[in-house]
Structures are given as C-alpha cells and as structure tokens.
C-alpha positions in Angstrom: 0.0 0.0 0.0 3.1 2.2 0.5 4.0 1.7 -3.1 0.7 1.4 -4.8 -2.3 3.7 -2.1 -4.1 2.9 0.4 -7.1 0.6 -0.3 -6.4 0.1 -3.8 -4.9 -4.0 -2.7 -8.0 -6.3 -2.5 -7.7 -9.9 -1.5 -10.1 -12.2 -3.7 -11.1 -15.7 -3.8 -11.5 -17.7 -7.5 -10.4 -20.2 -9.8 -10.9 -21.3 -13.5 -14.1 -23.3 -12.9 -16.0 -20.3 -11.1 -15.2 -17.9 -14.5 -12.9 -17.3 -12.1 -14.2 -15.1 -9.0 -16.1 -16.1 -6.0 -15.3 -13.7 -3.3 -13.4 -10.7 -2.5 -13.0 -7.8 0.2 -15.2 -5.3 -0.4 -13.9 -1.9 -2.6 -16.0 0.6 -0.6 -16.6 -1.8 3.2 -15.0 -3.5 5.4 -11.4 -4.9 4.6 -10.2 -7.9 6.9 -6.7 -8.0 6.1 -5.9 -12.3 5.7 -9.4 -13.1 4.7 -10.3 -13.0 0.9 -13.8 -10.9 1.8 -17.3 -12.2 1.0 -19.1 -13.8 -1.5 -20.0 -12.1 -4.8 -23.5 -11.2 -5.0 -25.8 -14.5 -6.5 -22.6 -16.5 -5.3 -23.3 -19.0 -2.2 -20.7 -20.4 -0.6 -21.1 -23.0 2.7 -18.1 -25.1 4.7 -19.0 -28.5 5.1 -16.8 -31.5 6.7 -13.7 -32.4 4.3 -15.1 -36.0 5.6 -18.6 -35.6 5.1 -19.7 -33.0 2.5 -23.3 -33.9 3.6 -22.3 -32.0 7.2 -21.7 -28.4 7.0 -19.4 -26.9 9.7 -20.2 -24.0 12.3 -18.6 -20.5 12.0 -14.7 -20.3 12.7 -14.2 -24.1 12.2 -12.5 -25.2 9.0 -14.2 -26.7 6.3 -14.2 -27.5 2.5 -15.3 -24.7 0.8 -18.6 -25.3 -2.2 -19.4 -22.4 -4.1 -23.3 -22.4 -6.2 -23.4 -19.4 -8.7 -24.2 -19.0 -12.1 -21.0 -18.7 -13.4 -19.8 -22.0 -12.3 -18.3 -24.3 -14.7 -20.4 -27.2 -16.6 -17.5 -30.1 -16.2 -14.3 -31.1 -16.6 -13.3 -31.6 -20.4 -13.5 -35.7 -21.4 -13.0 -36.7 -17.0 -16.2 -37.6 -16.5 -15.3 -39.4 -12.7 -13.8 -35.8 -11.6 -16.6 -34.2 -13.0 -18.8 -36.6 -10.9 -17.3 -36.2 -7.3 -16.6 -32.2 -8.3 -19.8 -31.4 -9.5 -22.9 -32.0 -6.8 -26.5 -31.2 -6.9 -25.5 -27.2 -8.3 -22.7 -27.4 -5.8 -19.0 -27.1 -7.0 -16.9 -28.7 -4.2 -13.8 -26.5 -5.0 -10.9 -28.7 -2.3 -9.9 -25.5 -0.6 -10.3 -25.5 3.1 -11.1 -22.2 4.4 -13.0 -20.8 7.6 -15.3 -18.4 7.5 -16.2 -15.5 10.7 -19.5 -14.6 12.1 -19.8 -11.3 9.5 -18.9 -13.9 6.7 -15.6 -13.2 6.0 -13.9 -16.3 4.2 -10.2 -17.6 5.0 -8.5 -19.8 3.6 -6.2 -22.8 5.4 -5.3 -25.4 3.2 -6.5 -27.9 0.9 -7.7 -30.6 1.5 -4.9 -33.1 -0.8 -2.3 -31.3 2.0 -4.8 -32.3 5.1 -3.0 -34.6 7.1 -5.3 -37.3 9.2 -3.4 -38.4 12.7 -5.2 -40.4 15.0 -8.4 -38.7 13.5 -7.2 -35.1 14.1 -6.9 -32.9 11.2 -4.1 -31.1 10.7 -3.7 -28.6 8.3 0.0 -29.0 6.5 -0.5 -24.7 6.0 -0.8 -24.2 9.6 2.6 -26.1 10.8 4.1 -24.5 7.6 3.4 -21.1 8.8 4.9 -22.0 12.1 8.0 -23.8 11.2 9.3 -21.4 8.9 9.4 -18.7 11.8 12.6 -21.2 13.2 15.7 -19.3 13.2 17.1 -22.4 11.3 14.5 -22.5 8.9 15.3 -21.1 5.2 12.0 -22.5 3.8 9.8 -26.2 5.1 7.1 -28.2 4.4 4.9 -30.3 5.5 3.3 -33.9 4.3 1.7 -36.8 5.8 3.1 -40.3 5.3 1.1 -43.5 6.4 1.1 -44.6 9.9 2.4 -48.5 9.8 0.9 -49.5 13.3 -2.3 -47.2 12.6 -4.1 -48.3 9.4 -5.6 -45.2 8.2 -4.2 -42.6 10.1 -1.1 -40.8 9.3 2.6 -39.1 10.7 3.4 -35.5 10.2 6.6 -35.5 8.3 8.7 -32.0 8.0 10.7 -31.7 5.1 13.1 -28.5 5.9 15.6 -26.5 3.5 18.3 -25.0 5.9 19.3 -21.0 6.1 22.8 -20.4 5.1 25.3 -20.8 8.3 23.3 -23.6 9.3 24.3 -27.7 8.7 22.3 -30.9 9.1 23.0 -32.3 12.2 20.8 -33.8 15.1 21.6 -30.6 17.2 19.9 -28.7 14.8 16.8 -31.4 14.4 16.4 -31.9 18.1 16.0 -28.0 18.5 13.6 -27.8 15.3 11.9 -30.2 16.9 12.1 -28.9 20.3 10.2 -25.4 18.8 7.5 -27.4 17.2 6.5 -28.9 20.8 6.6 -25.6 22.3 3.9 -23.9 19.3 2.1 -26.6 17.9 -0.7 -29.0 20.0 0.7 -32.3 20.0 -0.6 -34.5 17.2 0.7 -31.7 15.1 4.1 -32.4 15.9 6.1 -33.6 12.9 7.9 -37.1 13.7 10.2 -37.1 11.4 12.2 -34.1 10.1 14.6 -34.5 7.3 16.9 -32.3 4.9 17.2 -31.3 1.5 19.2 -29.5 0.0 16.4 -28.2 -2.3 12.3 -28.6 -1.9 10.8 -29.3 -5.1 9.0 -26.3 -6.5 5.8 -26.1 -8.3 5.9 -23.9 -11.9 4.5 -21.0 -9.6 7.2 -21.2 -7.3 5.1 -22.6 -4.1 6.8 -26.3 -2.3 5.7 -29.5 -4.2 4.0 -31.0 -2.1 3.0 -34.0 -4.1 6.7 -34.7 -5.0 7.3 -34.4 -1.7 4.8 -37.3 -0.7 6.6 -39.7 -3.4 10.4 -38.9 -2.2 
C-alpha cells in the first residue's frame, strides 16, 4: 500500500471453474486483512466437513469450501469421474479448506490433498508450515503426511526442511527444530520425522511441491 495507495490492494477468492471469481473484500466496506472478503452477489458459498460433504461446519471451524453461482463451470473436459465427485447437486466442491467468521468473512487454510489425518485429528499442512518457517534455522519447510504403519488409516506429520545459510544438518539442529515445534504446535501436530534437503521441489509457480514431496 506504500508503493501502490491505500485501499487500492483487494484480497479475492476464485479459480478457472467459477469464470474465475467467488469472493473478494469489499472496494468501498470493510477490509479484513488475511481473509479474501465475501461472496460475490448470487454467489453462495457454505463449509462443510472435508469428511462428510453432507455436514456443514459452524462458524470459525474449518471446512471444505462449495461455491453455487451461475457462473460455475459445466465439467471437466473428457473426466467424466472428476466431474462426478466435483460437481454436486449445483454445488462445486472446489478442495480448498477455508474458515469463515461470524460477519462472513472467508479464510482460507489449506487444501484438502495437504490435510494430514493423525489419530483422527486434522491437521492442516499450512498451519505447521506457517509455524515452522518462523525457526531461526529454517530457510524454507514443508509439511506432508506419510502412512502410519501401526495405525491403518491414520497418518505421521513429516517435515521436510531446506536450511538457512550458516546452518548444517545435524541432530543438534533437528532436536532444536523439533524442540520449537512442541513448544507452538498442540501435540498431534508435531512432525515425527524431520529431514533435509538441500532443495524442496517447486511447483511452476514457485510454491513447495507437495506432491513430489509425498513420493520422495
């Protein structure tokens, strides 16, 4: 705002298959710094449980965001299965989490191919991201789950971490990493395995591959 005025940066919400926008912070209202606003006018958006889209969630709890509007898209081109579990009774299920406030303010957290499932906790891979990278030690991390072997169907928290200059691998440096995440994050959000590369894998827009990183 320096650079550019006062007011004149909006945070929106959109994508390709809503032609493309779905919310935004009002020009003329109320700005909530972090959120990306409200919905467009004929736009409807609801939360509803990333486990069960039948369940919508209450205010301030995270959920998968579904849009209904009139510019939402008519299918995927030639996938008709993606289509299918995309596409429900009017209702684009769009696999961002977000969390919306009591004035209907919209958030967004994660999504919900990142969510990580431990013990039946969700965890939200954008959350311990946010967190980790404040470590002194910390250049740039991500996190992943990875399958639980004595808990079919649940998963560990695995931090994948690209060191600051100065700074070497070493289990002095991983104990205190981990020491940090056990002083700021509840418990089942506690990576259990911490490893470094000398390079994360980088999508073509310059955010962490996640899904590379769930195949390394």
């Amino acid at each position: 705002e320096d650079i550019v005025g006062k007011g004149k940066i909006i945070e929106a919400y959109g994508m390709t298959e809503a032609s493309p926008g779905v919310t935004m912070n009002p020009y003329l209202g109320e700005k909530k710094i972090g959120t990306v606003g409200v919905p467009f006018p004929n736009t409807e958006v609801k939360l509803v449980d990333v486990t069960d889209r039948n369940k919508e969630v209450p205010i301030e709890t995270p959920g998968e965001i579904a849009i209904r509007d009139p510019q939402i898209f008519k299918g995927y081109w030639n996938k008709p299965k993606e289509t299918e579990n995309a596409l429900v009774d009017g209702w684009f299920y769009s696999g961002d989490v977000g969390v919306m406030d009591e004035d209907g303010y919209l958030r967004i957290v994660d999504q919900t191919k990142d969510m990580i499932i431990v013990s039946g906790f969700k965890v939200f891979s954008v959350e311990v991201d946010d967190k980790m990278n404040k470590h002194a030690a910390i250049e740039l991390c991500s996190t992943v789950g990875i399958p639980d072997p004595d808990r079919p169907g649940s998963e560990i928290v695995k931090l994948y971490v690209l060191l600051k200059e100065g700074y070497q691998a070493s289990e002095e440096v991983k104990a205190d990493i981990l020491k940090y995440a056990q002083d700021n994050l509840a418990k089942y959000k506690v990576p259990k395995f911490i490893e470094f590369l000398d390079q994360l894998p980088l999508t073509t827009i310059g955010k962490v591959d996640k899904k590379a990183l769930r195949k390394m």
